[in-house]
Every structure is written in structure tokens, then in C-alpha cells.
C-alpha positions in Angstrom: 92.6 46.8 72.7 95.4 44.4 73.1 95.8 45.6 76.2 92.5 44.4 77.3 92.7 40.9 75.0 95.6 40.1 77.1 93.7 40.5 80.5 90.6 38.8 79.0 92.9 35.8 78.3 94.7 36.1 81.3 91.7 36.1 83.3 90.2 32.9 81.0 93.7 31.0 82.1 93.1 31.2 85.7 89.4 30.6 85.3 90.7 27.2 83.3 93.3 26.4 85.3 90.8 26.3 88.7 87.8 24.4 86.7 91.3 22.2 85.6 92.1 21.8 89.6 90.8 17.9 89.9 88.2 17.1 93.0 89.6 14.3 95.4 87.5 12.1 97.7 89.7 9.9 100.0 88.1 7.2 101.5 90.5 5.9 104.8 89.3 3.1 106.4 90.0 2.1 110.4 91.8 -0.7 110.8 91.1 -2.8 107.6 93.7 -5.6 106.3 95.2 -6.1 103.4 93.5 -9.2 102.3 90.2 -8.1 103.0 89.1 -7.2 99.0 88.6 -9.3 96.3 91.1 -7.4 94.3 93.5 -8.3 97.4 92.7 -12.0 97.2 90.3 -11.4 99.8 86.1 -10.5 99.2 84.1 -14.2 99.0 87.1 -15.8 101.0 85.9 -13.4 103.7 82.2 -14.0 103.8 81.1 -11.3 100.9 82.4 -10.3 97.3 83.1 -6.6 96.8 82.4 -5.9 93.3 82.3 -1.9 93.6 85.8 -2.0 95.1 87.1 -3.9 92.2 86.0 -2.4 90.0 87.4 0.7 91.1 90.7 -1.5 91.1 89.8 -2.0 87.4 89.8 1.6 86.4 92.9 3.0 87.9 95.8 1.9 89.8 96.4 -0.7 92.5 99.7 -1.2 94.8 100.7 -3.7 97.0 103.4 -2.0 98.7 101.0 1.3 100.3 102.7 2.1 103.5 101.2 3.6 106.8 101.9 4.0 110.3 101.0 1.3 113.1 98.7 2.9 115.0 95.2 5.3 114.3 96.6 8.5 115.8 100.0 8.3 114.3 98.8 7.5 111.0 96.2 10.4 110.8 98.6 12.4 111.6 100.9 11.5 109.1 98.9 11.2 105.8 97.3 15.2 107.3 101.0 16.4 107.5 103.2 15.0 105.1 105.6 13.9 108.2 106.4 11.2 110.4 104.3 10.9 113.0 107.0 11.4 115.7 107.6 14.9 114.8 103.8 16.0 115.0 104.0 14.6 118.8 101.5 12.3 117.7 103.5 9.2 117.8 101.4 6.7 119.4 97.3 6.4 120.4 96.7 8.6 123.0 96.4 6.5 126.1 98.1 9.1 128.8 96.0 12.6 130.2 96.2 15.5 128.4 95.6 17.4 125.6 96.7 15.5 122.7 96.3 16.0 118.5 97.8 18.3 116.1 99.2 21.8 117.2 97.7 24.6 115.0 101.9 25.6 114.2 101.0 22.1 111.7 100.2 22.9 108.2 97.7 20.1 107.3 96.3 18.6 103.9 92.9 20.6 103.9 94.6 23.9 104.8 96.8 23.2 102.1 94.1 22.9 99.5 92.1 25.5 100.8 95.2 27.8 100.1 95.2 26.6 96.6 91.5 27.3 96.5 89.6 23.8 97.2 86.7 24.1 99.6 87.1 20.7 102.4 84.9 18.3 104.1 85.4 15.8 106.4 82.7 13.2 107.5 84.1 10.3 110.1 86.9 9.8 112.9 89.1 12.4 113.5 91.5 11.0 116.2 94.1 14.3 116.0 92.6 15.8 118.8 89.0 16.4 120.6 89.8 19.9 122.5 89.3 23.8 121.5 91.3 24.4 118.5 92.2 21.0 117.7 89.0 19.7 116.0 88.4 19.3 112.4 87.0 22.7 111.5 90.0 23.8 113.4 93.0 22.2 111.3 91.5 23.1 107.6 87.9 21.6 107.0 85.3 23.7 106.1 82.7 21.0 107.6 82.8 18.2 109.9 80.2 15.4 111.2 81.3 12.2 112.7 83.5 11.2 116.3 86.6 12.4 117.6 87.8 9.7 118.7 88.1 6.2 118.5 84.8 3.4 118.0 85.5 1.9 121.4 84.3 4.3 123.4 80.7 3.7 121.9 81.2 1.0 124.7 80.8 3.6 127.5 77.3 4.5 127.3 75.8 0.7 127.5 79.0 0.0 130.1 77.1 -0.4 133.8 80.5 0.2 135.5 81.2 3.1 133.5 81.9 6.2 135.8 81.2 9.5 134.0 83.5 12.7 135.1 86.5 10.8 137.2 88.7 13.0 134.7 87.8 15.1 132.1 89.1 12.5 129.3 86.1 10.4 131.0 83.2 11.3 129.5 80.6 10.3 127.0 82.2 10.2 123.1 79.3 12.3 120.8 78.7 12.6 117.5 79.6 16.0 116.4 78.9 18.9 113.9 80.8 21.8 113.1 81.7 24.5 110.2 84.5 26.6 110.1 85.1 29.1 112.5 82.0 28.1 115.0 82.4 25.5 118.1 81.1 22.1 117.4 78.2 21.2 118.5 77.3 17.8 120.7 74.7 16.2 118.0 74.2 12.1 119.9 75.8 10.4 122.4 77.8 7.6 120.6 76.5 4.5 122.0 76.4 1.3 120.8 72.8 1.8 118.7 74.8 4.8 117.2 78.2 2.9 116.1 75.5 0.9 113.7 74.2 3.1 111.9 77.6 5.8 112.3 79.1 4.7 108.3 75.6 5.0 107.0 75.6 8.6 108.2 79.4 9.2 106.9 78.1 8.3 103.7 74.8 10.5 103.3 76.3 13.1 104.4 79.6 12.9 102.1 77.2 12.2 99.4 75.1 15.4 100.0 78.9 17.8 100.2 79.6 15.8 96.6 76.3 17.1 95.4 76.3 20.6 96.3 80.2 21.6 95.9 79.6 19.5 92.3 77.7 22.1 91.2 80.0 24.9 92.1 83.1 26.6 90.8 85.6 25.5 93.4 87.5 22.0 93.3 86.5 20.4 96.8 88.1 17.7 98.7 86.1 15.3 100.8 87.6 13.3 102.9 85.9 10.4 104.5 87.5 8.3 107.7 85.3 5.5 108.3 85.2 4.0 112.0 84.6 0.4 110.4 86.4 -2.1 110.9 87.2 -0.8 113.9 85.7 -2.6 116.9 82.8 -3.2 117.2 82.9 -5.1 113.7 78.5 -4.9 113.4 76.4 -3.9 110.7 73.8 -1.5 110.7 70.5 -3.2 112.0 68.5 -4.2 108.1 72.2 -5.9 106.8 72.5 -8.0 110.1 72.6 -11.6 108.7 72.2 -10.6 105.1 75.3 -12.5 103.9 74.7 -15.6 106.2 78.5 -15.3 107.1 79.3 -13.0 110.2 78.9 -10.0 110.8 82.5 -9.5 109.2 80.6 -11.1 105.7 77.9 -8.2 106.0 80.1 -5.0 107.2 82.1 -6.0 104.2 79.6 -6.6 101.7 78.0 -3.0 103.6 81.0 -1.4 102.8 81.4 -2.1 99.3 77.8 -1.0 99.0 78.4 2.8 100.4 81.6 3.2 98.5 79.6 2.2 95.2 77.3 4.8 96.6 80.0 7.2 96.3 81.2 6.5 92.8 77.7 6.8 92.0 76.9 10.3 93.2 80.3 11.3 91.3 79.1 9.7 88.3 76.0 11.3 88.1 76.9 14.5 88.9 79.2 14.2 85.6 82.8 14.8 87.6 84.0 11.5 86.8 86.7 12.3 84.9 87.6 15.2 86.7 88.0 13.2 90.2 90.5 11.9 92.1 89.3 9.2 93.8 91.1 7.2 96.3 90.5 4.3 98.7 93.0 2.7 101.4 93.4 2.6 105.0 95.1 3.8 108.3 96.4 0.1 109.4 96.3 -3.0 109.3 93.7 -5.4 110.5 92.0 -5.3 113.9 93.1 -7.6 116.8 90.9 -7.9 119.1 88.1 -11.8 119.0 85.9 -11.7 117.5 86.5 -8.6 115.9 90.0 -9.1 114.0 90.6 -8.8 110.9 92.4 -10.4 108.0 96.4 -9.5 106.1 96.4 -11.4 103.8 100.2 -12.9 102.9 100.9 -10.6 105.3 102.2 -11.8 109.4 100.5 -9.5 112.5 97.9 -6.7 113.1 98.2 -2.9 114.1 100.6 -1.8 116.9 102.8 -4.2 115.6 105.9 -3.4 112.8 105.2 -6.4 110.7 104.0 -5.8 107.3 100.4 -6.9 108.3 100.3 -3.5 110.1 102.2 -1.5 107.5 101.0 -2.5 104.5 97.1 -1.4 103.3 94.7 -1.7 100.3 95.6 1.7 97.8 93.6 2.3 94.9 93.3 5.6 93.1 91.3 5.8 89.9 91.7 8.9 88.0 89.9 9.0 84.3 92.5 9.4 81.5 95.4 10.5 83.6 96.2 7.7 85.9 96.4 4.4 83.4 93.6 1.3 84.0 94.5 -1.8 85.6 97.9 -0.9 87.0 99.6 -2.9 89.3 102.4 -2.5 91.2 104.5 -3.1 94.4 106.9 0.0 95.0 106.9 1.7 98.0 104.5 4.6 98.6 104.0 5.8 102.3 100.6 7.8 103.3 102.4 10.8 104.1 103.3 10.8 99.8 100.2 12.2 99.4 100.5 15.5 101.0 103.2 16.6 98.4 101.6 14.7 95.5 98.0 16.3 96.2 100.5 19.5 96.3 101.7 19.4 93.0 98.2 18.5 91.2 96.6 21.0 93.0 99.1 23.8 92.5 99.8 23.9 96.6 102.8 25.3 98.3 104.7 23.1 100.4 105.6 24.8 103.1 109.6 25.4 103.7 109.9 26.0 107.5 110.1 22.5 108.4 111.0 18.9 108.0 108.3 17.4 104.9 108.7 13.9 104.8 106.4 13.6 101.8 108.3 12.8 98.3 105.7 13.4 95.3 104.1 10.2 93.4 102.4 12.1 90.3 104.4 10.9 87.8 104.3 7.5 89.3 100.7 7.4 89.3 100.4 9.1 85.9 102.4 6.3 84.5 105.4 8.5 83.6 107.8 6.6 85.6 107.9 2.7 86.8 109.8 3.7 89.8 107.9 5.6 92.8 111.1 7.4 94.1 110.6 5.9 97.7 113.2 3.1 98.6 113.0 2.9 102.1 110.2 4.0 105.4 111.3 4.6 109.0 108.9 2.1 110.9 107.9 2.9 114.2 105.8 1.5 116.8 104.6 4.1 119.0 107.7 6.7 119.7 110.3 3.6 119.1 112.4 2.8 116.2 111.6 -0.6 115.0 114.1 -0.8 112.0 114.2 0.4 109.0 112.4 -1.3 105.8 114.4 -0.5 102.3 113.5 -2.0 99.0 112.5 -5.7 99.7 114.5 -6.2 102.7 113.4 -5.3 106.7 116.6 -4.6 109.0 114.6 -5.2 112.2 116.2 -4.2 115.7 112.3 -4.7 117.7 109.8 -7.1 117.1 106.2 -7.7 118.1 104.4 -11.0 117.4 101.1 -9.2 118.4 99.8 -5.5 119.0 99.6 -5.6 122.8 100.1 -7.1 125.8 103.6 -8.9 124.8 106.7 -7.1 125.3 109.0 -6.2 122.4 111.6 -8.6 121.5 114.8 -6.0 121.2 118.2 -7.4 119.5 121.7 -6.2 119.8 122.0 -7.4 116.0 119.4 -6.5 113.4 117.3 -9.4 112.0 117.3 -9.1 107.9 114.1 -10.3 106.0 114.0 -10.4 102.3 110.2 -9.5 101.8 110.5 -11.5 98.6 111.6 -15.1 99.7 109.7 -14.5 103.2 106.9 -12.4 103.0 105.5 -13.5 106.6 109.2 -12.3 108.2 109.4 -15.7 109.8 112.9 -16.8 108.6 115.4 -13.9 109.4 118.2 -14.1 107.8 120.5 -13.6 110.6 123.1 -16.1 110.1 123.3 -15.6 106.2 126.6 -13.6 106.0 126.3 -12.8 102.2 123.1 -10.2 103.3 124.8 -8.4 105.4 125.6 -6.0 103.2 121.7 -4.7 103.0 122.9 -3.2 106.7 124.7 -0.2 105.2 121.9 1.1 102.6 119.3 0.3 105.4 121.5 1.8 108.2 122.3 5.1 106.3 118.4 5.8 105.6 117.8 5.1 109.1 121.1 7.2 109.8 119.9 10.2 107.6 116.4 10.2 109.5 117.5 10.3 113.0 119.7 13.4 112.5 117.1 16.0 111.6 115.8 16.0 114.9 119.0 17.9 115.4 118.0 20.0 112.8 114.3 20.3 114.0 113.4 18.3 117.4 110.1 16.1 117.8 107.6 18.3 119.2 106.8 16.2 122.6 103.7 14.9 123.3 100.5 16.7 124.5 101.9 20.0 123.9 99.6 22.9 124.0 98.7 25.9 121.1 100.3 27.7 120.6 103.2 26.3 119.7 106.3 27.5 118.0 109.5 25.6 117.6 112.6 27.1 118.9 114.8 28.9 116.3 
């Protein structure tokens, strides 16, 4: 008998500890600014209040220091990882021919929790990949609908001097379906009537996965990549005007309606409490008139190393465990939330290669003031820019905009204190007494550069399968 009383309690622990296992929805926005939510200073001042979004802001915690990489590919690749960029081969938007995205050698977020027994979804832009093997379905999710790519090809279809076939990578962009282990299927070309209404689809269909893996006994994680504000920056046809300020005004009052829509479904499905729920973004603001976007305090857009492109909105609200109305500007990178979803989840990090993750849940629990991160590696592309550590920026490139200016390079490192100059428009170069903030910054930058001895970059557009040499 107390044989079998220890087995039924055993077997009641695991059962417990799964139900225990908290839900996550991820919200990750393309190319959306800092300043763009009132909680950020931004909402009314641009054309339309967000209430939802504040009021998930309200009920969890809020930083002002949430890293990322500067470009959509790289930054995908990064928070799906745990790594830089660089060493995924995905350093930079894939502009050149071949077959670019994740190898199937990387160990990504959603295989990760589906290892520690979370069933995945994934509704939006994908952007690691649009080839056999490389799709969603392919690197972990156990469902996929939205694009592969980027919003801009939505251009093509309407474009009369497009020319369909020249290469393979010209060709229509589609919205596309798949579940794990069949080949997606071609659902709509993904024209420019389709990029309207392409976030109003994200959302139904994330809303349906909440529903139905709600009612399960598996934790899921649902991840949704939104292609707004990527250009185009339009609303879906019935919000066209509805703010009377832009069509910035209504995508941002549109958006703040489909992420209430979310924290509805999860309220009424009674998982509230038990789900981690996360908004922020993959860049900074858009570039391109009419469509850019807004920083706030911040100097420059994506493709640039300036904090406008590195820094994002973060919130993450989790009932009871992560404390209300916290505020606070350490450093957290994206690629922190491979090893903190990791250790709430009960996943295994794998030990076979370089993780540049460092875990946050005792800094988002509330458990420790400091986040453990003091310095990021900033890139632009497969480029060094410098190295930012602390407050300070030791900056060895510089671009004042996200294309078509060449890099400013110096043979001595410009110093900003983030503090006294948060628009990095006074370097401190002639300020002998800061010099100092070279040898902390140098040694992290240091440190970084010589794992690739350890483990080399894989290079870009490699093909599966793929195996780094021993």
C-alpha cells in the first residue's frame, strides 16, 4: 500500500507541476517605436490613445531599457535562439540570393517548450526562412498562418513593372497555412487588399488556438508577429479614417483594439492568472515617408545602432508573480527570454553551443532590482558597431539613418553617457575623465569576439543540414 501511495503522489506531482507550467502569448510587433504607447509617452500624441496597452502596463511590469537587434531577420532570429544573431547566419535582412533562415542544427524557443511539453502556435511574419524545412512548422510550431516574409512584398502583386520568375526569390509572397510535419499550403496571394486586413486575421486565428488549447491539459505558447507597422502603415478598410488623424492614428488605435481582444479571450477562458503575457517588438520605428514611425527620446530608426533602433516597448504581466506597476530601466536583450521561458517552463538549455541568453525570472519576479545584464554587442548587419555597457555607448560606427548613407567609422571610439545624452548627440570624445568606461566596455566586447574561436559564425545562406565542425 505505501508502495502504491507513493506512486499515486508521484503521479499527482507531475500532473500539478504540468497544470503549474504557465501559458505565454508573445505579441512582437514589426518595426514599432518606442514612443508610440501612451505608457511610453506616446498614444494621443500620436493620433490615438491606447488604453488596452496600458493597462496591461498597469498590471505587470514595464522597462525602458528592452534590447533587440536592428534589423527584422536578425532580431527573429535572436529572441527564437537565445544567441546573437551573427552566429545563427542570420545577421542582416536577407537582401542577397539564396537560401536563407535558420538551419534545423538551431534549437529554437518553440522546440524548446514543446520538449518541456507546451503545444506552439504561431500566427504572423516569420522572416527565418521561406524554403523546405525552414518554415515555421519546421523549427518547432505545431501551427502556422500568416507570411514568410516581409509586408513589402504585398507591393508586388498591384506593381505593373513587376516581373514574376526572373529568379526563384521573385515571385508572389502568399499567405500560408501549415501544421506540423505537412508542407504548407499557398492560402492568398499577399497583395495589397490582403496586407489590410493580414493583423485582423493574426488575431482571429490566435484567438481561436487560445480557446481550444485553453481548454486542454497542456500549457501552450502562442506566439504572434504582427506585420504592422511595417510598411505599408494602412488600416483594415471599416477603421480607415476612424481616428480623424492618419492612418498611423487608426493602425494604432486598431492595434490596441486586437491586443485587448487578446487579453479578453484569456480572461474569459479563466487562464488569467496562469498566463504569461508579453508585448514588445523586433525594432525600432519604420523609416520610410509616410510610413515612419516614432522613438520617442530616442535618435534614429531600424538598420541603424542608435538607441531608437535598439531600444522597444516590453511589457509582461503575469498575475501574482510578476509585481504591478513596475518600472524599470536595466538592460534586458530579446534573446533573455529564451533561458528565462527555460527556467519557468522546466526546459533544457541546450549545452553544445554558444547561449547568449542570461535568465530574467527573478528580475521579473521582483526578487532582485538588478537584471544581471550590463552590457549588449550592437550590430548592424554582420558589423560591430560598439559595444553599449551600463549607461554608456563606446561607438566605433555610426549611422544617422537606416540606409542609403554610409557608416561613419572612427579610429577612436565615441563615448555617450545615455543619461546626460539620451539622443547620442554630444560624444564625449574629448572628455578625458571618461575614458576609463573604454576598458569595462572593451573587455565585454573583447570576451564576445573570442568565442567565435571557440564556435565560428555559421555563414550566411548555408544549407540543412548543417553541423558545426568539431
Amino acid at each position: 500500500m505505501r508502495k502504491i501511495l507513493i506512486t499515486i503522489l508521484l503521479l499527482l506531482g507531475f500532473s500539478l507541476s504540468a497544470q503549474d507550467k504557465p501559458n505565454i502569448v508573445l505579441i512582437f510587433m514589426d518595426n514599432f517605436g518606442w514612443g508610440e504607447l501612451g505608457c511610453y509617452g506616446g498614444g494621443i500624441l500620436r493620433g490615438a490613445p491606447t488604453p488596452r496597452i496600458d493597462k496591461l502596463a498597469d498590471e505587470g511590469m514595464r522597462l525602458l531599457n528592452f534590447n533587440v537587434e536592428a534589423q527584422c531577420t536578425p532580431s527573429r532570429a535572436a529572441i527564437m535562439t537565445g544567441r546573437y544573431a551573427i552566429r545563427t547566419g542570420n545577421a542582416e535582412v536577407p537582401l542577397g540570393v539564396g537560401e536563407y533562415g535558420l538551419t534545423q542544427w538551431e534549437y529554437t524557443m518553440p522546440e524548446m517548450l514543446k520538449d518541456a511539453g507546451y503545444v506552439t502556435g504561431m500566427f504572423g511574419k516569420w522572416h527565418l526562412g521561406d524554403s523546405e524545412g525552414r518554415y515555421p512548422t519546421d523549427q518547432g510550431f505545431d501551427e502556422w498562418y500568416g507570411i514568410p516574409n516581409s509586408s513589402d512584398e504585398s507591393y508586388w502583386p498591384d506593381n505593373d513593372l513587376f516581373i514574376e520568375g526572373v529568379t526563384p526569390q521573385v515571385k508572389y509572397e502568399y499567405v500560408m497555412e501549415a501544421k506540423r510535419g505537412e508542407k504548407p499550403e499557398n492560402i492568398k496571394v499577399y497583395n495589397s487588399a490582403q496586407r489590410l486586413m493580414m493583423d485582423r486575421e493574426i488575431t482571429d486565428k490566435a484567438k481561436d488556438f487560445i480557446k481550444r488549447k485553453a481548454k486542454g491539459d497542456q500549457p501552450f505558447f502562442c506566439f504572434i508577429p504582427y506585420t504592422q507597422t511595417h510598411l505599408p502603415v494602412e488600416p483594415e478598410p471599416t477603421r480607415k479614417g476612424s481616428t480623424g488623424n492618419g492612418k498611423w492614428g487608426d493602425v494604432l488605435a486598431q492595434l490596441d483594439d486586437y491586443v485587448g481582444e487578446l487579453l479578453d479571450v484569456v480572461d474569459q477562458e479563466g487562464i488569467k492568472e496562469n498566463t504569461i503575457f508579453i508585448f514588445t517588438a523586433d525594432n525600432g520605428p519604420e523609416a520610410a515617408i509616410p510610413h515612419q514611425g516614432f522613438a520617442g527620446p530616442w535618435r534614429g530608426s531600424y538598420f541603424t545602432g542608435l538607441e531608437g533602433s535598439l531600444r522597444v516597448p516590453f511589457i509582461i504581466r503575469w498575475p501574482g508573480k510578476i509585481p504591478a506597476k513596475t518600472v524599470s530601466n536595466e538592460i534586458v536583450h530579446e534573446m533573455d527570454l529564451y533561458s528565462t521561458f527555460a527556467n519557468i517552463a522546466g526546459g533544457k538549455i541546450p549545452s553544445d553551443r554558444i547561449i547568449d541568453s542570461k535568465d530574467m525570472t527573478d528580475f521579473f519576479m521582483g526578487k532582485n532590482y538588478k537584471s544581471g545584464r550590463e552590457e549588449v554587442i550592437i550590430y548592424v548587419g554582420r558589423h560591430v558597431y560598439g559595444v553599449k555597457w551600463r549607461n554608456w555607448k563606446m561607438m566605433t560606427k555610426e549611422l544617422d539613418k537606416g540606409f542609403g548613407v554610409p557608416p561613419k567609422e572612427y579610429s577612436v571610439p565615441l563615448f555617450y553617457n545615455l543619461h546626460l545624452d539620451p539622443r547620442e548627440e554630444y560624444p564625449v570624445l574629448n572628455a578625458p575623465p571618461n575614458f576609463w568606461v573604454r576598458y569595462p566596455a572593451g573587455e565585454a566586447l573583447l570576451k564576445h569576439l573570442g568565442t567565435f574561436k571557440q564556435e565560428p559564425p555559421i555563414p550566411p545562406f548555408t544549407p540543412d543540414p548543417y553541423l558545426p565542425e568539431k
